[in-house]
N, CA, C and O atoms as a CHARMM CRD file, in Angstrom:
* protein
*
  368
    1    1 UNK  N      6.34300  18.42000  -1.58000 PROA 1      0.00000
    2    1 UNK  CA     5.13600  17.82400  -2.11900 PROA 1      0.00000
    3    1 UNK  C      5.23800  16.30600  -2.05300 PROA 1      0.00000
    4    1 UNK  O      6.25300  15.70000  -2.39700 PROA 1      0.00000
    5    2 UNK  N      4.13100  15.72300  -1.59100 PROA 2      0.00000
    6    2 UNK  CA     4.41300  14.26200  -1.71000 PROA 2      0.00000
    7    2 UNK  C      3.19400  13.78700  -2.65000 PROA 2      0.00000
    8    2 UNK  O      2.08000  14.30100  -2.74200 PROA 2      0.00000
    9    3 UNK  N      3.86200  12.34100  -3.51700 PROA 3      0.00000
   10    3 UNK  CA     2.57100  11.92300  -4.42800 PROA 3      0.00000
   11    3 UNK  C      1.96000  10.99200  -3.90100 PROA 3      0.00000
   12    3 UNK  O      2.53500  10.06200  -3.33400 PROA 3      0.00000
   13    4 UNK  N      0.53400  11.11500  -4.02100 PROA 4      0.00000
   14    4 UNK  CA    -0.73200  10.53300  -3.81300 PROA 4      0.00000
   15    4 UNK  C     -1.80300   9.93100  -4.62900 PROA 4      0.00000
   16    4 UNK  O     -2.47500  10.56800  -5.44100 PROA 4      0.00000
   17    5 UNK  N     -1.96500   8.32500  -4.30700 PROA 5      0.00000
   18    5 UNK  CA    -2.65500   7.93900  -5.38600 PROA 5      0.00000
   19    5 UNK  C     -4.24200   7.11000  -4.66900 PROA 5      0.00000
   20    5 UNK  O     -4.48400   7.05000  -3.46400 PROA 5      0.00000
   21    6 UNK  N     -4.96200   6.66100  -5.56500 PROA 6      0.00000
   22    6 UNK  CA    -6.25000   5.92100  -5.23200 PROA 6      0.00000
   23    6 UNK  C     -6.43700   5.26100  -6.25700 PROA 6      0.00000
   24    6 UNK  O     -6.19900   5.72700  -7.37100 PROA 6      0.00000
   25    7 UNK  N     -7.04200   3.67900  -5.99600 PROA 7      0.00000
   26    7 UNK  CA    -7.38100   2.59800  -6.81200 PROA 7      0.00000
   27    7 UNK  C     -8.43300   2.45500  -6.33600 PROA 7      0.00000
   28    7 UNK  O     -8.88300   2.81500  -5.24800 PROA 7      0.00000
   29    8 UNK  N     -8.90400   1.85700  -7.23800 PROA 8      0.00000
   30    8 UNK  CA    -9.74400   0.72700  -7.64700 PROA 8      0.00000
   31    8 UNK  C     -9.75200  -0.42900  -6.38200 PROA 8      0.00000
   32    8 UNK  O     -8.69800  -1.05200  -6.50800 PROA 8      0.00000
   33    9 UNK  N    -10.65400  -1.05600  -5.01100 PROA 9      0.00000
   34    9 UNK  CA   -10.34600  -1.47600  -4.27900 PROA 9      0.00000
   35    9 UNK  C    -10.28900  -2.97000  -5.00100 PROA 9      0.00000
   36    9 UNK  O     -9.32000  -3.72900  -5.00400 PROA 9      0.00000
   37   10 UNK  N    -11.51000  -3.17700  -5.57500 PROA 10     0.00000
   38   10 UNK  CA   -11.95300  -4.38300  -6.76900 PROA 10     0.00000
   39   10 UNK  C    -10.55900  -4.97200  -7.56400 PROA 10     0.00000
   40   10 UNK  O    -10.52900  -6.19300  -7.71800 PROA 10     0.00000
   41   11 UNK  N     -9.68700  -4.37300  -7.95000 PROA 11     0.00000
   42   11 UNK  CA    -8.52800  -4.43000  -8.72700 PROA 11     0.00000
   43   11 UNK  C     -7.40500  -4.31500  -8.56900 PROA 11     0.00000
   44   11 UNK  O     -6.63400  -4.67300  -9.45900 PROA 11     0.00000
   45   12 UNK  N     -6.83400  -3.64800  -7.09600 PROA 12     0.00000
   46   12 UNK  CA    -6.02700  -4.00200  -6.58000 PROA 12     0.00000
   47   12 UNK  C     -6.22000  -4.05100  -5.32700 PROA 12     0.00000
   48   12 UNK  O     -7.37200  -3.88100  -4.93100 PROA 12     0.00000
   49   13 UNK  N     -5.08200  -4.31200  -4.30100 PROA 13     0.00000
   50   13 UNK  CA    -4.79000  -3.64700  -3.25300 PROA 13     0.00000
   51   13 UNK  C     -3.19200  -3.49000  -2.83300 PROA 13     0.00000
   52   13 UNK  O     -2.24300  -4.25700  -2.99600 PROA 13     0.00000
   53   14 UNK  N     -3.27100  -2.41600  -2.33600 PROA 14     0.00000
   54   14 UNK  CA    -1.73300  -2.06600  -1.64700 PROA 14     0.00000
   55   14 UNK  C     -1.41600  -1.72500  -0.48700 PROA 14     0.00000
   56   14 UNK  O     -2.01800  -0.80000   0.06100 PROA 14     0.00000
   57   15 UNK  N     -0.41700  -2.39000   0.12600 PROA 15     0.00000
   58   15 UNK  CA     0.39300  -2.02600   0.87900 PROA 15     0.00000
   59   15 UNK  C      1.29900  -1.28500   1.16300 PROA 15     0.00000
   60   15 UNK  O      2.30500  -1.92600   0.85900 PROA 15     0.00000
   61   16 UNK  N      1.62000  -0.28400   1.57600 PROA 16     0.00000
   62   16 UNK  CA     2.90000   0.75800   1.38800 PROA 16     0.00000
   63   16 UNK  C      3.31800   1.04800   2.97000 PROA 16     0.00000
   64   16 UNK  O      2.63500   1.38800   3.93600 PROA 16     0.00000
   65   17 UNK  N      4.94900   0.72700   2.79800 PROA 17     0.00000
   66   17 UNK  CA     5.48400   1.25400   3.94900 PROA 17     0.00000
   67   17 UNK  C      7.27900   1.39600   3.82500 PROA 17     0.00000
   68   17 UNK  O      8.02200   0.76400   3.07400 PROA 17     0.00000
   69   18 UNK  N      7.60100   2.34800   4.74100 PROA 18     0.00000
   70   18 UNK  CA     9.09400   2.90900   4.37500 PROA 18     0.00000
   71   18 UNK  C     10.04700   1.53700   4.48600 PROA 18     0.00000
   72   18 UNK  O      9.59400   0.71900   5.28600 PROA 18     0.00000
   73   19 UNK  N     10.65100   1.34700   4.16200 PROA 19     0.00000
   74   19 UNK  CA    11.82300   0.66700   4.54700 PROA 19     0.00000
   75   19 UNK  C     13.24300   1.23900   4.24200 PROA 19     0.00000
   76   19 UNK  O     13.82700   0.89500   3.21400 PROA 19     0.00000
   77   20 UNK  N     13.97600   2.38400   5.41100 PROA 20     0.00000
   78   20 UNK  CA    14.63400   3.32200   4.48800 PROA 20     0.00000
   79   20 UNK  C     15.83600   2.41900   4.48700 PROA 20     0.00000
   80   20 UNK  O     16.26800   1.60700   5.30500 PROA 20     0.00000
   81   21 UNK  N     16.26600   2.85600   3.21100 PROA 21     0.00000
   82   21 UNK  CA    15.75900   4.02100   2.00600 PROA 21     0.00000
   83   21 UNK  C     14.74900   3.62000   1.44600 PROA 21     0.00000
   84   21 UNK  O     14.22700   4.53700   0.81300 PROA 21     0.00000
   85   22 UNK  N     14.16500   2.59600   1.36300 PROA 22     0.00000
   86   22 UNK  CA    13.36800   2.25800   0.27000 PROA 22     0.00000
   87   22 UNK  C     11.82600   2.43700   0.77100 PROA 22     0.00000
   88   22 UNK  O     11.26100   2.93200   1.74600 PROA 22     0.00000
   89   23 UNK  N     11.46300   1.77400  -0.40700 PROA 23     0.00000
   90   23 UNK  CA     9.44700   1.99300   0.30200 PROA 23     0.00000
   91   23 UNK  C      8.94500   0.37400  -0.85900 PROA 23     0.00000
   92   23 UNK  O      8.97600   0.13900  -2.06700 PROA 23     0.00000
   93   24 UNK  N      8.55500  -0.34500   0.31600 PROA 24     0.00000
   94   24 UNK  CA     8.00300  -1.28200   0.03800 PROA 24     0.00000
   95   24 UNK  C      6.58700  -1.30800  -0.25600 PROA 24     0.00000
   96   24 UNK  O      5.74200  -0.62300   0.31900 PROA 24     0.00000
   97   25 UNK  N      6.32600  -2.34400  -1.41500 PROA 25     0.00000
   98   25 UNK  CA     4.64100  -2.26500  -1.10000 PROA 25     0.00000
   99   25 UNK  C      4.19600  -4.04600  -1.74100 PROA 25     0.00000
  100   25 UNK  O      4.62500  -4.82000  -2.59700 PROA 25     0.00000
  101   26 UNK  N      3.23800  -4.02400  -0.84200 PROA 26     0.00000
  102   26 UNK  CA     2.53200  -5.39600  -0.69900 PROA 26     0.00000
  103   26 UNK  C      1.34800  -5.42500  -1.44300 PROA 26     0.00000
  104   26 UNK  O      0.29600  -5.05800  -0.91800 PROA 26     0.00000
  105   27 UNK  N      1.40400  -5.97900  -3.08200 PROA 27     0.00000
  106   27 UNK  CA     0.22000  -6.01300  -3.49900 PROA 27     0.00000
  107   27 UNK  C     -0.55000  -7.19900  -3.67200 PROA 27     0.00000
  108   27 UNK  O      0.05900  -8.25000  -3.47200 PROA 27     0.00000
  109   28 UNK  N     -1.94700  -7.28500  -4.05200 PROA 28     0.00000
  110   28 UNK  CA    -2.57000  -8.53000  -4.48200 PROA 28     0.00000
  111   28 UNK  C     -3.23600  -7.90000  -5.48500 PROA 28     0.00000
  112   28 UNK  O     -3.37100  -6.68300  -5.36300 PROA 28     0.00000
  113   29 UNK  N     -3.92100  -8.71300  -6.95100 PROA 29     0.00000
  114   29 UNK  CA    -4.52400  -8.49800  -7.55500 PROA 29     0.00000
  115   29 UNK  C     -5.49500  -9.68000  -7.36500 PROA 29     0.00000
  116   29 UNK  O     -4.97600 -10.62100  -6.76600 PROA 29     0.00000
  117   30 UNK  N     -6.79800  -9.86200  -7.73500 PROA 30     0.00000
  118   30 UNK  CA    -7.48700 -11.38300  -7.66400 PROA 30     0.00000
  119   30 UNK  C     -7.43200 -11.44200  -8.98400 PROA 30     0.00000
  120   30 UNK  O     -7.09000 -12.56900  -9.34200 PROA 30     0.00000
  121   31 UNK  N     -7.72300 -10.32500 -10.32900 PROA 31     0.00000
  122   31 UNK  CA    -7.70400 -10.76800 -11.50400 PROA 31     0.00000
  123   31 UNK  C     -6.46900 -11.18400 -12.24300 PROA 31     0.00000
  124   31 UNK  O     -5.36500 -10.69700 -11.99600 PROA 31     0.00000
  125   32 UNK  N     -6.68400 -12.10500 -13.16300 PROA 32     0.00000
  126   32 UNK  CA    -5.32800 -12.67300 -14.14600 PROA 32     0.00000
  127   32 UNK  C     -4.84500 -11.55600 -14.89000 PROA 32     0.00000
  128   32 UNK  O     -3.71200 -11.30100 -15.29900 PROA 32     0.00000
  129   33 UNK  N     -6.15100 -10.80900 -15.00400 PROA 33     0.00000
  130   33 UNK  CA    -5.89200  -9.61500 -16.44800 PROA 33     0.00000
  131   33 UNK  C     -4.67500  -8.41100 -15.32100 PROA 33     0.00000
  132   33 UNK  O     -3.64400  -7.89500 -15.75300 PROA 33     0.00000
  133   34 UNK  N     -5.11700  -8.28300 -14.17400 PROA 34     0.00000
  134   34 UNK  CA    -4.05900  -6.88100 -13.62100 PROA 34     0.00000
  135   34 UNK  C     -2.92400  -7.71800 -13.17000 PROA 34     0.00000
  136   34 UNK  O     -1.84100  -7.13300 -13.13500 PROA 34     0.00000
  137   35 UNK  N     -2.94300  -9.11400 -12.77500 PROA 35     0.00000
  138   35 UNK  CA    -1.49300  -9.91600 -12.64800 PROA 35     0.00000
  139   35 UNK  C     -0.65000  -9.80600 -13.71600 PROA 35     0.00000
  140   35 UNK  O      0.52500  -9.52300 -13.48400 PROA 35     0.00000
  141   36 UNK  N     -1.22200 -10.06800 -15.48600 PROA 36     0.00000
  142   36 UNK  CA     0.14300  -9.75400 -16.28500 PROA 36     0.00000
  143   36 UNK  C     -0.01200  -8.34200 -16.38100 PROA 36     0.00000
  144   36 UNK  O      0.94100  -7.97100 -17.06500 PROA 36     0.00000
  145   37 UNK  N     -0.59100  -7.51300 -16.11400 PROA 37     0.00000
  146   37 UNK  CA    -0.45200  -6.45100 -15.86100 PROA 37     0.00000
  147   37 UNK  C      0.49800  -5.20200 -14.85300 PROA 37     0.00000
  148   37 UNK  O      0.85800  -4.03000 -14.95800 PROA 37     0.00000
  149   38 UNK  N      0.61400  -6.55700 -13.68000 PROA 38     0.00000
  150   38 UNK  CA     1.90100  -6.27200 -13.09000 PROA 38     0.00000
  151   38 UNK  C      3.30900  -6.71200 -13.50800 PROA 38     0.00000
  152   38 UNK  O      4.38400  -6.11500 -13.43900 PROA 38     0.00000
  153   39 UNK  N      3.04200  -7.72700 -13.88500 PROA 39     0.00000
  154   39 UNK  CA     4.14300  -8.37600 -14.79700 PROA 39     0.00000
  155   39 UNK  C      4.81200  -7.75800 -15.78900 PROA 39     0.00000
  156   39 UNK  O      5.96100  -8.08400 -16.08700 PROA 39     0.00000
  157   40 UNK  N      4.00400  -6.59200 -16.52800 PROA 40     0.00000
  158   40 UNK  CA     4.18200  -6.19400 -17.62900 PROA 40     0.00000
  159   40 UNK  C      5.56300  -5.00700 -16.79600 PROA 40     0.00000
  160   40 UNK  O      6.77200  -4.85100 -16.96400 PROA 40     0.00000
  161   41 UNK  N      4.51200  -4.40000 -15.89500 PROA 41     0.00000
  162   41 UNK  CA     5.50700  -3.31200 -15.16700 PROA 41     0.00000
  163   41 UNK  C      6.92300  -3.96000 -14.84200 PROA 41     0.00000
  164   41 UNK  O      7.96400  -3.56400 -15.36700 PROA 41     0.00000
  165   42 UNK  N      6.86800  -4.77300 -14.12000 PROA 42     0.00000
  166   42 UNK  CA     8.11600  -5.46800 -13.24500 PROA 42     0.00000
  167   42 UNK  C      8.75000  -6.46000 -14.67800 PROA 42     0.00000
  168   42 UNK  O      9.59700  -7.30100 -14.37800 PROA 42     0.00000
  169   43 UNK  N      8.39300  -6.36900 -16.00100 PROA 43     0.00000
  170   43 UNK  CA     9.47700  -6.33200 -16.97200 PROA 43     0.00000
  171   43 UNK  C      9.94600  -4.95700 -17.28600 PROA 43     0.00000
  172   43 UNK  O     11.09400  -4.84100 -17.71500 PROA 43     0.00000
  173   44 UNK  N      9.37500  -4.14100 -17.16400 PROA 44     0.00000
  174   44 UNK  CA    10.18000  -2.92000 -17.77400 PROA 44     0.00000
  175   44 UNK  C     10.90500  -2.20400 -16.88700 PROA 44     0.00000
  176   44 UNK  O     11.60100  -1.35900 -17.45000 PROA 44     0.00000
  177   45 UNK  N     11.04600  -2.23500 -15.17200 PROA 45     0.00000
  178   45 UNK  CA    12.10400  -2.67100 -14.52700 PROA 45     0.00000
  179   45 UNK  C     12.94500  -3.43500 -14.54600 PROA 45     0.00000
  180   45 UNK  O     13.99300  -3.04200 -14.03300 PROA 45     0.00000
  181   46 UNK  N     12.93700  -4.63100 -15.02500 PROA 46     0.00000
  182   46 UNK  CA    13.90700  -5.90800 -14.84000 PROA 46     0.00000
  183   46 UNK  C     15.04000  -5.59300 -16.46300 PROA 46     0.00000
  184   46 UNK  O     16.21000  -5.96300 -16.56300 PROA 46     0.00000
  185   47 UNK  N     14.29900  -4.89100 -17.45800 PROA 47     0.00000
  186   47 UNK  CA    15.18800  -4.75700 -18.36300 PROA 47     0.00000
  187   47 UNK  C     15.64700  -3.68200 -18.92100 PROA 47     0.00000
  188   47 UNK  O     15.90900  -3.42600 -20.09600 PROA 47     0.00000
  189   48 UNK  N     15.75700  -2.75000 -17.45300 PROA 48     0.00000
  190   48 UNK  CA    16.55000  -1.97200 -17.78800 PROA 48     0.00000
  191   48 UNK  C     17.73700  -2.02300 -17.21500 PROA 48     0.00000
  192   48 UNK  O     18.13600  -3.03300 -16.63600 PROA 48     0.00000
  193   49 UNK  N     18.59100  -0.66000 -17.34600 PROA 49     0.00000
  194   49 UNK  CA    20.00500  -0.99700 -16.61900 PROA 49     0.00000
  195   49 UNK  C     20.65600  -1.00300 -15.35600 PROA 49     0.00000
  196   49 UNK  O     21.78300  -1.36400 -15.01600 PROA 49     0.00000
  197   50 UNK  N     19.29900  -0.32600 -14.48600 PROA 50     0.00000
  198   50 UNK  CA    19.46200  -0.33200 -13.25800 PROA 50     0.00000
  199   50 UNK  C     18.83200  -1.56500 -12.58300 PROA 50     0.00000
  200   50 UNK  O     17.69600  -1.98600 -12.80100 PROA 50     0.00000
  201   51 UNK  N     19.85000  -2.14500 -11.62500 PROA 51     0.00000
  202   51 UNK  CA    19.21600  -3.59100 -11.22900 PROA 51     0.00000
  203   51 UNK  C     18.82000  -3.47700 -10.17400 PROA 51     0.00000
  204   51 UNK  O     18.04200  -4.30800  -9.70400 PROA 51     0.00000
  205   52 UNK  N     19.30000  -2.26800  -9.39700 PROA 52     0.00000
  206   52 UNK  CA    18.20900  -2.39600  -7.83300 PROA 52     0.00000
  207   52 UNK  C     17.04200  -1.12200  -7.86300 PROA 52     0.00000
  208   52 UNK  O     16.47100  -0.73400  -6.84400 PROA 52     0.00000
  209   53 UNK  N     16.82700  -0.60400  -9.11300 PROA 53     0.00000
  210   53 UNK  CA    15.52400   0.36800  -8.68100 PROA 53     0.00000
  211   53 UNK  C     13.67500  -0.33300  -8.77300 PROA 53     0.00000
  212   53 UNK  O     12.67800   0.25500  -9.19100 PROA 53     0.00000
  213   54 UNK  N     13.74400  -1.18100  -8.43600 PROA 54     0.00000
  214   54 UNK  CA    12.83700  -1.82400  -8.76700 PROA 54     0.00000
  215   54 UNK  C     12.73400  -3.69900  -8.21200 PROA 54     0.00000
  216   54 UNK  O     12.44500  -4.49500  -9.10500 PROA 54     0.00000
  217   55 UNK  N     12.90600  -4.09200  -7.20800 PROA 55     0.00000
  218   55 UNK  CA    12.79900  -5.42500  -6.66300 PROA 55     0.00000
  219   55 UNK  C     11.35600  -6.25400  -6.80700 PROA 55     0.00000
  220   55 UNK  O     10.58200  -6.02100  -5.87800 PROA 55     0.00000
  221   56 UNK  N     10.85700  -7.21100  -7.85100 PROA 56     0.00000
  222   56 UNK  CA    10.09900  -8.33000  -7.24400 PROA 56     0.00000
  223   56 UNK  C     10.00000  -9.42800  -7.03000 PROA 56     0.00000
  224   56 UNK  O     10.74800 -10.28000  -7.51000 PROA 56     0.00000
  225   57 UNK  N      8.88900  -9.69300  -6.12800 PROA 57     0.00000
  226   57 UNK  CA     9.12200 -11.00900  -5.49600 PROA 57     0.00000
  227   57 UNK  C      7.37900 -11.51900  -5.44800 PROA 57     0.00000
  228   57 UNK  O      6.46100 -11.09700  -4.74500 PROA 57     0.00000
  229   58 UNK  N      7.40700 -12.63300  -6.54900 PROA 58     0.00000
  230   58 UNK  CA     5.85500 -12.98300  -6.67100 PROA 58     0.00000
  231   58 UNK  C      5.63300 -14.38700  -5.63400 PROA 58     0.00000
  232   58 UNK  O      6.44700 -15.28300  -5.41000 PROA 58     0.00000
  233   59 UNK  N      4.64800 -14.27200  -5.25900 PROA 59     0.00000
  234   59 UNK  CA     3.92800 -15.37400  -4.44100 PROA 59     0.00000
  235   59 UNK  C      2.64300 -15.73100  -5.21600 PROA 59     0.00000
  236   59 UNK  O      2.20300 -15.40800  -6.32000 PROA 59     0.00000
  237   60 UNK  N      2.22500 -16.49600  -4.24300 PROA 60     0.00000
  238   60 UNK  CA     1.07800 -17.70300  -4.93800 PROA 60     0.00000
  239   60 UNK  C      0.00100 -15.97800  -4.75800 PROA 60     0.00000
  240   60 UNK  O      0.10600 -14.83400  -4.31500 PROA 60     0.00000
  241   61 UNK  N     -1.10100 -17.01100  -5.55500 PROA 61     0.00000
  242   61 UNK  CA    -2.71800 -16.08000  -5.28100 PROA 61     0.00000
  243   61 UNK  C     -2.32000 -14.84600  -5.96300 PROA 61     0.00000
  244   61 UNK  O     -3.16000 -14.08700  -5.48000 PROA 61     0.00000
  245   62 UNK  N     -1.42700 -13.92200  -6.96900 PROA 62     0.00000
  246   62 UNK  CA    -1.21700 -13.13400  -7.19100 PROA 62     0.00000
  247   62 UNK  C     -1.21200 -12.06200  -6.39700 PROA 62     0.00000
  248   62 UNK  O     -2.03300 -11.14500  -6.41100 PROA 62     0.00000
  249   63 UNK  N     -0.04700 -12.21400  -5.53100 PROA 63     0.00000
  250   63 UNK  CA     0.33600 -11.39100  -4.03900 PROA 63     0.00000
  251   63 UNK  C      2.14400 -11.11300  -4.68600 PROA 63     0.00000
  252   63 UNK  O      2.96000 -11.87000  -5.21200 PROA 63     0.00000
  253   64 UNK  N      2.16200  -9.98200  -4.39400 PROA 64     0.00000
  254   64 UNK  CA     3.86400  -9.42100  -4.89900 PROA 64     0.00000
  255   64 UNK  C      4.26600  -8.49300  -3.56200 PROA 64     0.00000
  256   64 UNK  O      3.44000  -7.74500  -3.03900 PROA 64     0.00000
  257   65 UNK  N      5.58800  -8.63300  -3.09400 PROA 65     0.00000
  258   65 UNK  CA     6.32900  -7.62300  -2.63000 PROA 65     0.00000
  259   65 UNK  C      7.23400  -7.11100  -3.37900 PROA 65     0.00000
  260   65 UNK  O      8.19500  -7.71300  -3.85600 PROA 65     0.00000
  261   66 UNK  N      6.85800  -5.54700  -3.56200 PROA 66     0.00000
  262   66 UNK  CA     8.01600  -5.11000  -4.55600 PROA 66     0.00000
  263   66 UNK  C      8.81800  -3.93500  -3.75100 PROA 66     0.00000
  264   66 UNK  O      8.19900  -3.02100  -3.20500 PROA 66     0.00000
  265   67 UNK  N     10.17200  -4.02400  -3.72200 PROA 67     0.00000
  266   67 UNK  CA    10.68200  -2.76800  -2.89500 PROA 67     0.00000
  267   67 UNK  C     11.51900  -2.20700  -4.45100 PROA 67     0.00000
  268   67 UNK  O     11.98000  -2.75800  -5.45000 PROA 67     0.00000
  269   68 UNK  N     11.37100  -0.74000  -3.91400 PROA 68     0.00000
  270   68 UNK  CA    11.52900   0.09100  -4.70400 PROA 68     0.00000
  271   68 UNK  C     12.15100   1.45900  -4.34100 PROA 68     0.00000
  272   68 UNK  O     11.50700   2.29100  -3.70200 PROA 68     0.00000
  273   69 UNK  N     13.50300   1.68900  -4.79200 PROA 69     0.00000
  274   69 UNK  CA    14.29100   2.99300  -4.35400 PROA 69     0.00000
  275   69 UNK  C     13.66200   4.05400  -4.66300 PROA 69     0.00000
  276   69 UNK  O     13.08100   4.30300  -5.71900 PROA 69     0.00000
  277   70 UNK  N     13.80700   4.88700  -3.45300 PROA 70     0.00000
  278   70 UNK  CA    13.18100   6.38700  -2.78800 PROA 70     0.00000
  279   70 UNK  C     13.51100   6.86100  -4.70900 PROA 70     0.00000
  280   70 UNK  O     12.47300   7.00900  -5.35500 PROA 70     0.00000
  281   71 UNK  N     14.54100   7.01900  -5.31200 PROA 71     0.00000
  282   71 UNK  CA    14.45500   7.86300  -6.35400 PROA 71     0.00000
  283   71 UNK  C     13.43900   7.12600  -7.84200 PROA 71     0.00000
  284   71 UNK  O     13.22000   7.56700  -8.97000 PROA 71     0.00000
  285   72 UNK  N     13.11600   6.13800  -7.29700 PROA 72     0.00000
  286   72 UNK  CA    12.21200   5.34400  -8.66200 PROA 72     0.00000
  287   72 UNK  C     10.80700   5.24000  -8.50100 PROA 72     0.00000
  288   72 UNK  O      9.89900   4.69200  -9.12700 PROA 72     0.00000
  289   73 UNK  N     10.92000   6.08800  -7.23700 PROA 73     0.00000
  290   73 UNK  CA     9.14700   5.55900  -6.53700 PROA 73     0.00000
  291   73 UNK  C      8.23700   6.55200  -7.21300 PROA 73     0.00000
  292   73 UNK  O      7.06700   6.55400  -6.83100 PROA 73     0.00000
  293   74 UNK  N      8.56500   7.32500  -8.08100 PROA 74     0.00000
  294   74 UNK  CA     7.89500   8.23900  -8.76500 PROA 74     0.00000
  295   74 UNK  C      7.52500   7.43200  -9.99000 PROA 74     0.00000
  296   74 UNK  O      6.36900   7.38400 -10.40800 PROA 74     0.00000
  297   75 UNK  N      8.48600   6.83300 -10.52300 PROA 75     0.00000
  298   75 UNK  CA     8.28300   5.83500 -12.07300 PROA 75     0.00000
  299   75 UNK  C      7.89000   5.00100 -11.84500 PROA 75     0.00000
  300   75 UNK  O      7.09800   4.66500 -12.72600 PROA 75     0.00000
  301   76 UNK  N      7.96100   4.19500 -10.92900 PROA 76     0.00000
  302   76 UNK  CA     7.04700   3.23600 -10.19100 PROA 76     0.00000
  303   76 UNK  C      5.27500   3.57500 -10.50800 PROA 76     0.00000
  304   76 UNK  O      4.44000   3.12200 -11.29200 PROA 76     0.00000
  305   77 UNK  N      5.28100   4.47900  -9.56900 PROA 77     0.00000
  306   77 UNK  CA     3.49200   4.74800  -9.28800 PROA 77     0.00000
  307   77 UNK  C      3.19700   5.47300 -10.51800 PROA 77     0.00000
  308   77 UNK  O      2.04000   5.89000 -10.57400 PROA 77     0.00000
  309   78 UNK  N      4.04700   5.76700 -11.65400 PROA 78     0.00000
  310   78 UNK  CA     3.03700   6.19700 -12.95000 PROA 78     0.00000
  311   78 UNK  C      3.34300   5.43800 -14.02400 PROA 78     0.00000
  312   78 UNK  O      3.16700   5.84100 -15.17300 PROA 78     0.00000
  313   79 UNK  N      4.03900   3.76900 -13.60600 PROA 79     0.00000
  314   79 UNK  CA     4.00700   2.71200 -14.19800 PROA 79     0.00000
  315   79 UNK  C      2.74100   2.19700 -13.58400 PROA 79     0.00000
  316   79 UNK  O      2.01700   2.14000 -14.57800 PROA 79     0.00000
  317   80 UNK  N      2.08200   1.82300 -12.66100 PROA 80     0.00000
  318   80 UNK  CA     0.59000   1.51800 -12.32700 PROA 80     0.00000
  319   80 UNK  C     -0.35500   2.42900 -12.95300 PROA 80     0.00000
  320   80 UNK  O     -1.25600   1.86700 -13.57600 PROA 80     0.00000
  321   81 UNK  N     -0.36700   3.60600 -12.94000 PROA 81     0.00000
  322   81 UNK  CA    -0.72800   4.49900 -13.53700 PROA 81     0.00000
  323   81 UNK  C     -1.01100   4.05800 -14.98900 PROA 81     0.00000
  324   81 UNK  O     -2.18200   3.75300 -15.21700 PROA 81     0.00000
  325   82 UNK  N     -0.47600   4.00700 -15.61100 PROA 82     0.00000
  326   82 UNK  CA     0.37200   3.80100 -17.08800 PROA 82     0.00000
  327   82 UNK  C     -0.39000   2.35000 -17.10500 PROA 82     0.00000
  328   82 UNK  O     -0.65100   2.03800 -18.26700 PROA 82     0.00000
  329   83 UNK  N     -0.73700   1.56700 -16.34000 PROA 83     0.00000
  330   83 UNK  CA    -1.40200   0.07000 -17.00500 PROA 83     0.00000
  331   83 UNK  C     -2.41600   0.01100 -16.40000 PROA 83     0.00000
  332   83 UNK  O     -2.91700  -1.09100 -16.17600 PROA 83     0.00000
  333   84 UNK  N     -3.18300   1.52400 -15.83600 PROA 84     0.00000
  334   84 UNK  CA    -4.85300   1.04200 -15.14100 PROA 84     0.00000
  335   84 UNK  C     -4.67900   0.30800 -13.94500 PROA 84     0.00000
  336   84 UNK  O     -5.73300  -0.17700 -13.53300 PROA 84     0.00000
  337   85 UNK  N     -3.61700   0.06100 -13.21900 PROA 85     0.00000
  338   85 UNK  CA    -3.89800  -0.24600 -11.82600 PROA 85     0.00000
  339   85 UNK  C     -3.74700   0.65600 -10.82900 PROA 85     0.00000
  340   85 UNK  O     -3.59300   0.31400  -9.65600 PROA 85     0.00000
  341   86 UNK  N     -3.77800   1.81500 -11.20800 PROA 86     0.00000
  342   86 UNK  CA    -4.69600   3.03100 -10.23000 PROA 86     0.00000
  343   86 UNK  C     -5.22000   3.93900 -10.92100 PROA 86     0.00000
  344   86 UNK  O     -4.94400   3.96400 -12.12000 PROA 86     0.00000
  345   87 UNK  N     -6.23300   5.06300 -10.29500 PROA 87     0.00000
  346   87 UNK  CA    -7.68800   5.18700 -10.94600 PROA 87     0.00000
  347   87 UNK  C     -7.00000   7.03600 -10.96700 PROA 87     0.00000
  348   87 UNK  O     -7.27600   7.89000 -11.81000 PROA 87     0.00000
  349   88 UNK  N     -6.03500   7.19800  -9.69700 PROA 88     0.00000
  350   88 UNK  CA    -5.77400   9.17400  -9.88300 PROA 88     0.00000
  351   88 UNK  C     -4.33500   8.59500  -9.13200 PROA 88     0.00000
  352   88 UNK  O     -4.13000   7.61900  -8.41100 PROA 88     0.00000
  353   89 UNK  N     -3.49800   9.61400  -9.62900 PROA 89     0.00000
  354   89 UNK  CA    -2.29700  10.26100  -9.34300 PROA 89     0.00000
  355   89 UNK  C     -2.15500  11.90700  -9.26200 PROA 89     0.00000
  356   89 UNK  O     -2.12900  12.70700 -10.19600 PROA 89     0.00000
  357   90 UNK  N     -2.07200  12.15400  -7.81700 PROA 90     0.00000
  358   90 UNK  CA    -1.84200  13.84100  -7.78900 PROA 90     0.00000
  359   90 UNK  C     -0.72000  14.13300  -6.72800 PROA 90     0.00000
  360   90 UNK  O     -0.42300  13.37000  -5.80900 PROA 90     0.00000
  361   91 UNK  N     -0.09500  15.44700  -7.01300 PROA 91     0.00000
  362   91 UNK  CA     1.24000  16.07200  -6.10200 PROA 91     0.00000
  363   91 UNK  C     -0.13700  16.65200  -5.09200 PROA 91     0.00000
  364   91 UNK  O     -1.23500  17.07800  -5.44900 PROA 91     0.00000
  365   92 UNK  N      0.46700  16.45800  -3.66900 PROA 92     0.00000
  366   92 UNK  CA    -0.31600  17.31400  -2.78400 PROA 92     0.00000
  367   92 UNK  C      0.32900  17.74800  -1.71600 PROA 92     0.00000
  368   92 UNK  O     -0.24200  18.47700  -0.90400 PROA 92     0.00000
């Protein structure tokens, strides 16, 4: 089964692609409100105890590359989930 999601085009956008092992993704938000909103996520990665399941890297214009290990990419996408920056999450 692989998971599958859809946003909001208005509120985010993403990029997703393998980088094995990992799976990178290239986002932008234009609003301030879903930027600390990403922020919020990529603290509750940064303070936990694992230091490589979760990589970011912010740029100007609220543009992030975040790479993220094959086993976190599940907590990942229902941490977006989890703060309204995507609209469905389903196994298909």
């Amino acid at each position: 089964m692989k998971l599958m999601y859809s946003y909001d085009h208005s509120v985010i956008e993403i990029g997703e692609s393998a980088n094995d092992p990992d799976v990178e993704f290239d986002i932008r938000v234009p609003e301030q409100e879903a930027w600390d909103k990403l922020k919020l996520i990529r603290d509750r990665f940064e303070d936990d105890d694992v230091y490589t399941d979760v990589l970011f890297y912010a740029y100007e214009n609220h543009k992030a590359r975040i790479i993220v290990r094959q086993d976190y990419y599940e907590d990942f996408i229902l941490a977006l989930m989890k703060h309204g920056l995507l609209t469905k999450v389903e196994w298909v």
